[in-house]
N, C-alpha and C positions, 0 to 999 in steps of 0.2 A: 504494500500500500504506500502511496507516495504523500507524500502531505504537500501541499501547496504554498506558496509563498503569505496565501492573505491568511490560510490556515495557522501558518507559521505565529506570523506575528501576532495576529488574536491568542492564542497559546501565551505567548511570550506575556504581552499585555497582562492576561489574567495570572498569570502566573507571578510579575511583579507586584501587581496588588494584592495576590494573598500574602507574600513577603513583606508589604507597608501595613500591615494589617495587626500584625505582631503575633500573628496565630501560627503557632506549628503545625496545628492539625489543617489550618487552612493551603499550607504547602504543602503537609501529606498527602492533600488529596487529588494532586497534579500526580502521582505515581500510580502505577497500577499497584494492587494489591500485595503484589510480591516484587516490585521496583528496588531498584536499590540507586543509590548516589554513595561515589569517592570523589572524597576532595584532596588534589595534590598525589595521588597512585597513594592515597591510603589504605587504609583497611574502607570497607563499604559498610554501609548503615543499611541495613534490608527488610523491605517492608512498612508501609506506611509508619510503624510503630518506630521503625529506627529511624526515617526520614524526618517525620514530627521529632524525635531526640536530635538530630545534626541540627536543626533549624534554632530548636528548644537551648542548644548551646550555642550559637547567634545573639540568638536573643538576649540572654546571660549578660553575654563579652558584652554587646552593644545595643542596649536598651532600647534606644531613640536611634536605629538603623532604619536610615531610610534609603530604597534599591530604586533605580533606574534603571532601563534598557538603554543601551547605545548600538543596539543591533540583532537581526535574524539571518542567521544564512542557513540556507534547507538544499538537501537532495535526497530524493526517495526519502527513507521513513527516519531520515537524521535531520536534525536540527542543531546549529550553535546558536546559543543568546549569551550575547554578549552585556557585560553590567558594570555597573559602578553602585558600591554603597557607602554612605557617611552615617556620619554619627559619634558619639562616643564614648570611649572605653569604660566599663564599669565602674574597674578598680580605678587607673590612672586618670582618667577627664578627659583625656586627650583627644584631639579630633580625629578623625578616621578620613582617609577618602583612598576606599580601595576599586580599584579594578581587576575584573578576572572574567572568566566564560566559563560554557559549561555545556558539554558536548552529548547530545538526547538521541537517545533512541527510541522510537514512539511507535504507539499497538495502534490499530484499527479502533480504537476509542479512542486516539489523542491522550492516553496516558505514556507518562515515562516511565518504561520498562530500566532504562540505565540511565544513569546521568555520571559523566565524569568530568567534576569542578577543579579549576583551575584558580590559583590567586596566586600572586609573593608573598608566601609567608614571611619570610625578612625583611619585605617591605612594611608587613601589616604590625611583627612586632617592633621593630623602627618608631615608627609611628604609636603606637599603645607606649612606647617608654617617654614616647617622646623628644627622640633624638634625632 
């Protein structure tokens, strides 16, 4: 199944707003059932329950995170969305303004089956220390 560009970006759209939303379960539920997301080739969070936890730790670090799209790019049943989110750090105050993307693989509902998230983490602790 191919997903289409206007599909794409609708997806992307609704998918940044359950992230402004500050709901985990509201970005769970852009996954299918048994989806999973790695961020950075880590270990993967599987299952709506672990995807609402990756977000649920977001949320945490960066209370007042707010996500923007800066892009879609789709072929056949892949999607990149590309982001930027600010805000800041819990512990340190600090302002946030990270970029990174996040590479989808999508079922015939428009859920994400994979997602593999990209960001600098050296940049993002950089930043959280404040340096």
């Amino acid at each position: 199944m191919a997903i289409s560009r206007s599909q794409a970006i609708e997806l992307a759209d609704a998918y940044t707003a359950a992230w402004n939303t500050g709901s985990p379960d509201a970005v769970a539920a852009f996954f299918a059932v048994d989806g999973r997301i790695e961020i950075n080739g880590g270990e993967a969070w599987i299952g709506r329950a672990g995807v609402a936890q990756m977000a649920a730790g977001f949320f945490a670090d960066v209370p007042d995170l707010a996500l923007v799209c800066n892009g879609v790019r789709c072929a056949g049943d892949h999607v990149v969305y590309l982001w930027t989110f600010t805000g800041a750090h819990s512990t340190t105050k600090n302002r946030l303004s990270i970029a990174g993307w996040e590479e989808w693989d999508i079922d015939r509902n428009f859920k994400v089956t994979m997602s593999r998230g990209w960001f600098d983490a050296e940049d993002y602790a950089r930043q959280a220390a404040g340096t």
